[in-house]
C-alpha positions in Angstrom: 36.3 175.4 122.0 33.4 178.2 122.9 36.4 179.7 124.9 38.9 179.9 123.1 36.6 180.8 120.5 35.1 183.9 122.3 38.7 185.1 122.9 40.2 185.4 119.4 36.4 187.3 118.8 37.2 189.6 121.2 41.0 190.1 120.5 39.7 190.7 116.5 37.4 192.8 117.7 39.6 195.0 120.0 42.0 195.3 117.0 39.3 196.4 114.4 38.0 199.1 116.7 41.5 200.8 116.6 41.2 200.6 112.9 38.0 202.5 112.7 36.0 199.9 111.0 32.7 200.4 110.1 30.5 197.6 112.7 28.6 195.9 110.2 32.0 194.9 108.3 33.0 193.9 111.8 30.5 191.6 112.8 30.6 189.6 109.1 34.1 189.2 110.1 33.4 188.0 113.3 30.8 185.8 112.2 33.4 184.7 109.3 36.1 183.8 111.5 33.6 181.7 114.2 32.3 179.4 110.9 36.2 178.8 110.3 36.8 177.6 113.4 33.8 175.7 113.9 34.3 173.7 111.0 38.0 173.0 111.0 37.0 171.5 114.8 34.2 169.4 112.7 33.2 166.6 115.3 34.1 163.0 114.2 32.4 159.8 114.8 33.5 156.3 115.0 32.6 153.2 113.8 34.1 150.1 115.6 34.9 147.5 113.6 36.8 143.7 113.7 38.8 141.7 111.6 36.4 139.2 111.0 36.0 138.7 107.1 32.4 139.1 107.6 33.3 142.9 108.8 34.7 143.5 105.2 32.2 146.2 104.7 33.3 148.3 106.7 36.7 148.1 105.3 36.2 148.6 102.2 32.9 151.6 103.0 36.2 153.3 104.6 38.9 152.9 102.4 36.8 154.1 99.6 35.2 156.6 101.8 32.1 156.3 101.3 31.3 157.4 105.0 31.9 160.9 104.4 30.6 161.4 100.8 28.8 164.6 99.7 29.2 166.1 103.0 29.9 170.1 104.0 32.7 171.0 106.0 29.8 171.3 109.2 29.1 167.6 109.4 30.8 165.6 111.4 33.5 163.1 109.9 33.0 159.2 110.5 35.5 157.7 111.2 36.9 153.6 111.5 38.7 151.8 114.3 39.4 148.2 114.0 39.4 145.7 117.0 40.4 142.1 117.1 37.0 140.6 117.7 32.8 141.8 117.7 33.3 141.6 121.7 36.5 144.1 122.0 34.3 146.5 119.6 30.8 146.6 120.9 32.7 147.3 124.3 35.0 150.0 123.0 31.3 151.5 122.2 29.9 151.0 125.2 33.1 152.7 127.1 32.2 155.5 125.0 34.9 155.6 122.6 32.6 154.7 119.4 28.9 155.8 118.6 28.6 152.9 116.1 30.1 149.3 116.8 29.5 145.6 114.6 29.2 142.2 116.6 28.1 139.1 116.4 24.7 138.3 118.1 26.2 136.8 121.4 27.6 139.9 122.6 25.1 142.0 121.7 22.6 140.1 123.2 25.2 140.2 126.6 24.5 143.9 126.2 21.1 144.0 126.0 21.3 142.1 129.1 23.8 143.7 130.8 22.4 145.7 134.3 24.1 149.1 133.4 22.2 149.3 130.2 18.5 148.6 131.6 19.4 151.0 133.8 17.0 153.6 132.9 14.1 150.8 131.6 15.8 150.5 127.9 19.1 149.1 126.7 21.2 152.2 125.8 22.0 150.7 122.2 19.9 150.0 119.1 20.2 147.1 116.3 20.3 148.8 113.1 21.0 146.1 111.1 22.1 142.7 110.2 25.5 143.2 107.7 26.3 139.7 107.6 25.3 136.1 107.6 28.1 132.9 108.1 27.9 128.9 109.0 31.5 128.0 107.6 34.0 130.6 109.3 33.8 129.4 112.7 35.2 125.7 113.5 36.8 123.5 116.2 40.1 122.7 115.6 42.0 119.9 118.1 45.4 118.7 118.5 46.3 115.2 118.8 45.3 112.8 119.9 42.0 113.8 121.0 41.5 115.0 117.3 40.0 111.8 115.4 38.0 110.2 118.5 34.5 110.7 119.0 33.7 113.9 120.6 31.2 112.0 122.3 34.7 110.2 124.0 36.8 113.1 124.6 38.2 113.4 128.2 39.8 115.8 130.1 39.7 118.5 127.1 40.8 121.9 127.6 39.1 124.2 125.5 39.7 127.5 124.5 36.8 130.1 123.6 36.0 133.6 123.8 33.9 133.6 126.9 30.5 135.7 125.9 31.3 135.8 121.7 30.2 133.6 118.9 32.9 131.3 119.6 31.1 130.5 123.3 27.8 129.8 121.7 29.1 127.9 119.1 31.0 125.4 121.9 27.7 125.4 123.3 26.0 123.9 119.8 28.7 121.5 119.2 29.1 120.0 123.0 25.4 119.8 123.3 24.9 117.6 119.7 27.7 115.3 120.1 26.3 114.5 123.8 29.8 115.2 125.3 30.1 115.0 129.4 30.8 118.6 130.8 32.4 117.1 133.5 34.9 116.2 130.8 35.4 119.5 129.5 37.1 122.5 131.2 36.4 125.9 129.2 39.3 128.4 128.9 38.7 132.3 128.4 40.7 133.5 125.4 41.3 136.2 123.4 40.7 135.2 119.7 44.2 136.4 118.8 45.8 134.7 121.3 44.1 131.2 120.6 46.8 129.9 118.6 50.1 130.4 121.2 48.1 128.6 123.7 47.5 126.0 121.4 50.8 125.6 120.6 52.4 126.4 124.0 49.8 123.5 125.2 47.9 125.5 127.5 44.8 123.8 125.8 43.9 121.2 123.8 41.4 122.8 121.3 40.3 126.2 120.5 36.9 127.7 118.6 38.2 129.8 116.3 36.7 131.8 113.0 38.6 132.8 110.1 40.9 134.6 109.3 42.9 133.4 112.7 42.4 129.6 111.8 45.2 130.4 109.9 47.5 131.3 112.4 47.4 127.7 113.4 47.8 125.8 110.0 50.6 128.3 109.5 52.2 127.4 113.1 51.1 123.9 114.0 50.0 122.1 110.5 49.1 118.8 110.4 49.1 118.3 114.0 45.5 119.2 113.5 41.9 118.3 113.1 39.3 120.2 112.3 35.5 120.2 113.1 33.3 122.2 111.0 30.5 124.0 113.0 28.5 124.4 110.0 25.3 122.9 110.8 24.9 124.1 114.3 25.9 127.7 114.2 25.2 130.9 111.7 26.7 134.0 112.5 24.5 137.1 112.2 26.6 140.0 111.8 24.8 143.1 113.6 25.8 146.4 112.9 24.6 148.6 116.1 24.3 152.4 118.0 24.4 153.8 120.8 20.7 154.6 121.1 21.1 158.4 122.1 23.5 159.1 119.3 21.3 157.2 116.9 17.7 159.0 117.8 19.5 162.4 118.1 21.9 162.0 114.7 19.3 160.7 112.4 21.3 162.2 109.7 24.5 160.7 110.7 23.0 157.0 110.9 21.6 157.7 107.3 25.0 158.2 105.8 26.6 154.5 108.0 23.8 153.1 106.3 24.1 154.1 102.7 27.6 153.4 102.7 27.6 149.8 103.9 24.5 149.9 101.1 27.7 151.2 98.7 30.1 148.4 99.9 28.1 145.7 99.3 26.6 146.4 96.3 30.7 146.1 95.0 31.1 143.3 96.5 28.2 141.7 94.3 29.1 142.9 91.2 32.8 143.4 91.3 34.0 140.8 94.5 37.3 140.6 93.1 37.9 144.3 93.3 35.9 144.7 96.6 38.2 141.8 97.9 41.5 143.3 96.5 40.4 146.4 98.3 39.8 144.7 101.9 43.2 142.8 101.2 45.0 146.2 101.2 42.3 147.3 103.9 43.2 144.4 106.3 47.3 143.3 105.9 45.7 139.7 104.2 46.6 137.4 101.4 44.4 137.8 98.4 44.2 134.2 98.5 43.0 133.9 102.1 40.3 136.8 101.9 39.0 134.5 99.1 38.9 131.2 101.2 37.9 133.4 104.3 35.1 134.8 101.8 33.8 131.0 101.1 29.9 130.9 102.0 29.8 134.6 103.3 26.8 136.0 102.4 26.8 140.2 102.9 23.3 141.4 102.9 21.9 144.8 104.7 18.5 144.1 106.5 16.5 144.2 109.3 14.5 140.7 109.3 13.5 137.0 110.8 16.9 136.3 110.6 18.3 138.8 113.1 15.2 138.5 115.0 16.2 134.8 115.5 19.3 135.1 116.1 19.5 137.9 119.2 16.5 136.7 120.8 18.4 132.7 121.0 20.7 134.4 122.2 19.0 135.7 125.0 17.5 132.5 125.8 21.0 130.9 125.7 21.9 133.3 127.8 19.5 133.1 130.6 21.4 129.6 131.4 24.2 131.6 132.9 24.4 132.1 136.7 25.5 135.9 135.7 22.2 136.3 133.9 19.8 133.9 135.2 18.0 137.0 136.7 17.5 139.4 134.3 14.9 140.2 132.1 15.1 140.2 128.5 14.2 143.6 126.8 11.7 143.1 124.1 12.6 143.8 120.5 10.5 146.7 120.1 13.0 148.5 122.8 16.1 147.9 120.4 15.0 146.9 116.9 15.7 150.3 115.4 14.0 149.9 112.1 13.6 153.1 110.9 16.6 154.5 109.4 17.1 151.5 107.4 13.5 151.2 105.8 14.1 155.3 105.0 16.7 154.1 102.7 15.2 150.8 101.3 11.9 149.9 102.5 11.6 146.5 101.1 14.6 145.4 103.0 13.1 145.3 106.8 10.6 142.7 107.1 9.7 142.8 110.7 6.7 143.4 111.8 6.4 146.9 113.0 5.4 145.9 116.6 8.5 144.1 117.0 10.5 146.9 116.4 10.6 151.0 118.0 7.8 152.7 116.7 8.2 156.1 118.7 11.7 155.7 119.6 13.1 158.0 122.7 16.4 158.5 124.3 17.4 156.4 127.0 16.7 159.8 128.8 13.6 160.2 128.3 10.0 159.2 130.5 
């Protein structure tokens, strides 16, 4: 760009010389035509986003765009990408191609764990907030026969998660209640979106799934199916997150992600069937099924107890894993970025302020 750039200021300016004008009028010009070039090359940002239901935020901030309200020609545009899943997104941010990513607690807590991030003594991303809270999307659904037993009874299951998402930890809940034999159990890595053809091709017996994609199976399989609510052993917590140099050096930037989810869900609660007519354009869904996805969603923006809770059993869920067994939790005051959040609404961030950054610096810094 500076390139390029200083070229067409020298070319104008070898032209204007042979044109006798004055150098004053020449260097407005020059200074003229570097603004116009610098801001039709405006740097963008990006958001990375999932078509979860509880992501609906985000869909709607961007089709109404409210990410780039009031905003000069100079400052960046932000932009959305959607993902299948919280796990696909919080690594397309982490591979650099997204400065802002939402997930579930699980992965994010991976992150925080993961060896590349404490590399320099910090994770490299920040928890700016929690956008979300379900316990009805996610559930168990198993084919015949094994469906009606006892889980307690189930033999030989093949079960399909997410390895390292919300569907993993939510397994985890439900095998460890019912008292089910591991032995019994063999756990299969899938994609969320291709849980129900290996359902159906009978590559496994059950899959943990959240909505909207349960509906892939009714739609495909029916009544060759039984489902298990995991209602009272998993909520989601819906974390919207940074990458932490972006965040401490675009202050500005994190300010206007903020205000719009702020935007979104205040529609949601006082219009939701035009907020949900607008994620139903958004998102390719049936009116009716953003409604039954929507059932016991709960969209709030805050930084509190809740999120605390829900990262740090996360973390202790996670230490159970050979892969993780020997690392070191970060505390929360290394990625509870509270700041930018109580700037907007101070009331809304109820954590104490030694649990979260109180002089934050860049993952390059001492």
């Amino acid at each position: 760009m500076e390139k390029r750039l200083s070229t067409l200021t020298n070319q104008f300016c070898q032209t204007s010389k042979g044109r006798g004008i004055p150098f004053t009028i020449l260097a407005v010009l020059a200074w003229l035509l570097s603004s116009c070039l610098g801001a039709a090359e405006a740097e963008s940002v990006r958001i990375a986003g999932s078509a979860w239901v509880g992501d609906a935020p985000t869909r709607i901030a961007d089709q109404l765009g409210l990410f780039n309200v009031d905003t000069s020609a100079a400052d960046p545009v932000i932009e959305v990408d959607q993902y299948a899943s919280g796990v696909e997104a919080l690594q397309a941010m982490r591979d650099n191609h997204a400065e802002f990513a939402l997930a579930a607690a699980t992965p994010v807590a991976a992150a925080l764990l993961d060896a590349d991030f404490q590399e320099h003594g910090q994770p490299d991303l920040v928890v700016l907030a929690s956008v979300a809270l379900s316990n009805r999307s996610h559930k168990l659904i198993v084919r015949q026969p094994f469906g009606d037993r006892d889980p307690a009874q189930w033999q030989d299951l093949r079960v399909g998660v997410m390895m390292g998402s919300s569907s993993h930890f939510g397994w985890s809940r439900f095998s460890t209640f019912h008292g089910m034999d591991k032995d019994q159990v063999t756990l299969v890595d899938l994609r969320v979106e291709d849980m129900a053809g290996a359902l159906i091709a009978g590559e496994v017996d059950a899959v943990l799934v959240w909505r909207p994609w349960d509906q892939a199976l009714q739609d495909r399989i029916g009544d060759d199916l039984v489902e298990h609510s995991l209602r009272m052993f998993h909520t989601v917590n819906w974390l919207l997150v940074a990458d932490r140099d972006h965040a401490l050096q675009h202050p500005e930037v994190v300010g206007r992600v903020l205000q719009a989810y702020r935007k979104a869900m205040t529609l949601i609660d006082g219009d939701p069937e035009h907020a949900y007519g607008i994620y139903s354009d958004a998102s390719g869904l049936p009116m009716e099924l953003v409604r039954r996805s929507a059932d016991g969603m709960i969209w709030r923006l805050s930084l509190n107890w809740s999120a605390l809770v829900a990262v740090t059993t996360q973390l202790e869920w996670l230490a159970t894993w050979g892969e993780f067994a020997d690392r070191t939790p970060p505390p929360p005051r290394q990625y509870f970025h509270g700041q930018p959040l109580r700037e907007l609404a101070e009331e809304i961030v109820n954590l104490a302020d030694f649990m979260m950054m109180s002089e934050p610096t860049s993952s390059e810094g001492p």
